[in-house]
C-alpha positions in Angstrom: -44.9 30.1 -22.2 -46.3 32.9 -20.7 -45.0 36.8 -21.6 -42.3 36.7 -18.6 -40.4 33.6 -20.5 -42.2 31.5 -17.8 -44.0 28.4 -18.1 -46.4 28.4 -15.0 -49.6 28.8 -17.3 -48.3 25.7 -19.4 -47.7 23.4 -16.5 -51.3 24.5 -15.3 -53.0 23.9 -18.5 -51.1 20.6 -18.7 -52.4 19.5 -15.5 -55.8 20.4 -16.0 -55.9 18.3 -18.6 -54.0 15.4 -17.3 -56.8 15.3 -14.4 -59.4 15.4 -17.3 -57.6 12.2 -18.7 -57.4 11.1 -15.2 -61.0 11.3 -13.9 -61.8 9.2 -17.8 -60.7 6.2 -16.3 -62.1 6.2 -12.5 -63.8 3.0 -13.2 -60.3 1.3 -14.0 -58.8 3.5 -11.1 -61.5 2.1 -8.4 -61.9 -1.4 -10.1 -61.0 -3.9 -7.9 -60.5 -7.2 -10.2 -57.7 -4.8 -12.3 -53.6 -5.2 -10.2 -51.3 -1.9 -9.3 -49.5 -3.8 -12.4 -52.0 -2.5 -15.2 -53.0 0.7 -13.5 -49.5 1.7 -13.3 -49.0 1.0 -17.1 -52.1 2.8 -18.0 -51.6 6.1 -15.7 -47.8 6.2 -17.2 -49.4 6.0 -21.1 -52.5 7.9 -20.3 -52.0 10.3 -17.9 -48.5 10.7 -17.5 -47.9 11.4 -21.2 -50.2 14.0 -21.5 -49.1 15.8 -18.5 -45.7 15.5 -19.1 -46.5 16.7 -23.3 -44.0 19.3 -24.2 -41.7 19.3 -21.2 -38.4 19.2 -23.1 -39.3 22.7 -23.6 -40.7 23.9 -20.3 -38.2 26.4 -18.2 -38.4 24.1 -15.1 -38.3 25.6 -11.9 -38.1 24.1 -8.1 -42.2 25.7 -7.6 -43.1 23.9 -11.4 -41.6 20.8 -10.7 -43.3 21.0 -6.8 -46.9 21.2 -8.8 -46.4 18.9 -11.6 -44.9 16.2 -8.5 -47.5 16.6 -6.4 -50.1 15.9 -8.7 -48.6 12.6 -9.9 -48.8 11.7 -6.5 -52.5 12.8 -5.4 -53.3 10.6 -8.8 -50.9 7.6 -7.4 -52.5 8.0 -3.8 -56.1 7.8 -5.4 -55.3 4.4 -7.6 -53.6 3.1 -4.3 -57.1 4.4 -2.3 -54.9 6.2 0.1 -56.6 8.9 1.6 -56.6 11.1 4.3 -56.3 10.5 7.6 -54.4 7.4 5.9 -50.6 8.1 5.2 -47.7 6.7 3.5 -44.5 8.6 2.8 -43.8 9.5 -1.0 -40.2 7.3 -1.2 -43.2 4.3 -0.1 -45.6 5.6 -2.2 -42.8 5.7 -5.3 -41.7 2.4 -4.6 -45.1 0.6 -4.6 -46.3 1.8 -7.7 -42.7 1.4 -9.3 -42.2 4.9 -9.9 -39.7 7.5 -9.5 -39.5 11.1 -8.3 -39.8 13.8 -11.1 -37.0 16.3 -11.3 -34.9 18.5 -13.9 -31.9 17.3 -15.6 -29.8 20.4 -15.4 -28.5 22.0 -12.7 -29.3 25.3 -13.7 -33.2 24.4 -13.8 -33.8 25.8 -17.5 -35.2 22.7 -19.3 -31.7 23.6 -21.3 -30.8 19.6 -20.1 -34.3 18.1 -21.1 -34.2 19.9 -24.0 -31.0 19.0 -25.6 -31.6 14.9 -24.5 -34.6 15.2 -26.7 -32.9 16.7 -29.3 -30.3 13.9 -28.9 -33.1 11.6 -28.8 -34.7 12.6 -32.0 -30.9 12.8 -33.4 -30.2 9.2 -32.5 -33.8 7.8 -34.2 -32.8 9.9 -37.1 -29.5 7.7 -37.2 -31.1 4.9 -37.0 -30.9 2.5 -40.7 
C-alpha cells in the first residue's frame, strides 16, 4: 500500500513481476507440440498466482482491477498468438482459454469482500480434522 491507503504501486509491482514469470516460459508459450489445455494450467499456477499474490488485501478499485484485467488478457492473447491487426472480443477470448473475467467481490470495491472470504477460507482449513 502506498501512503494514501492505495494500492496502485502494489498492483504495479505485482504485474511487473507476473510479466517476469511470464516472459520465463516463452518457449512453452510459442511451442507448438504443447495444447491451450496445459498452457492454460500453467499461466493459472505460474503467472496467475503470482500476480494475483496478496489480493485479499488490495483496496480494489474499477482503474486497479482495469490494469490487472488487461494484462491477463495481453498474456492470454500472446499464448493464443493473437495479435494485432488480428481481433477477438474478450467474452471469446475468456471462453477459449476457459477463463473468467476478474472483478471485486464487494460492492463497495474495498477488497473488504476478498478479504473476509480468505479469512473464511483459512477459518474453514483450520476446521478441518
Amino acid at each position: 500500500m502506498d501512503k494514501s491507503g492505495g494500492t496502485d504501486a502494489d498492483v504495479k509491482t505485482r504485474i511487473g513481476k507476473a510479466r517476469s514469470a511470464f516472459n520465463m516460459l516463452k518457449r512453452v508459450w510459442s511451442s507448438r507440440e504443447i495444447g491451450t489445455s496445459p498452457k492454460v494450467r500453467w499461466f493459472n499456477s505460474n503467472v496467475k498466482s503470482v500476480l494475483l499474490y496478496g489480493a485479499e488485501t488490495w483496496r480494489t478499485t474499477k482503474a486497479s482491477i482495469k490494469k490487472i484485467q488487461t494484462f491477463i488478457n495481453q498474456c492470454l492473447r500472446r499464448i493464443l498468438r493473437i495479435h494485432w491487426p488480428e481481433t477477438i472480443s474478450n467474452e471469446n477470448l475468456w471462453a477459449r482459454m476457459q477463463q473468467t473475467q476478474w472483478k471485486r467481490t464487494s460492492d463497495e470495491g474495498d477488497g473488504a469482500g476478498l478479504a473476509i472470504r480468505y479469512a473464511n477460507h483459512l477459518v474453514a482449513l483450520a476446521v478441518k480434522p
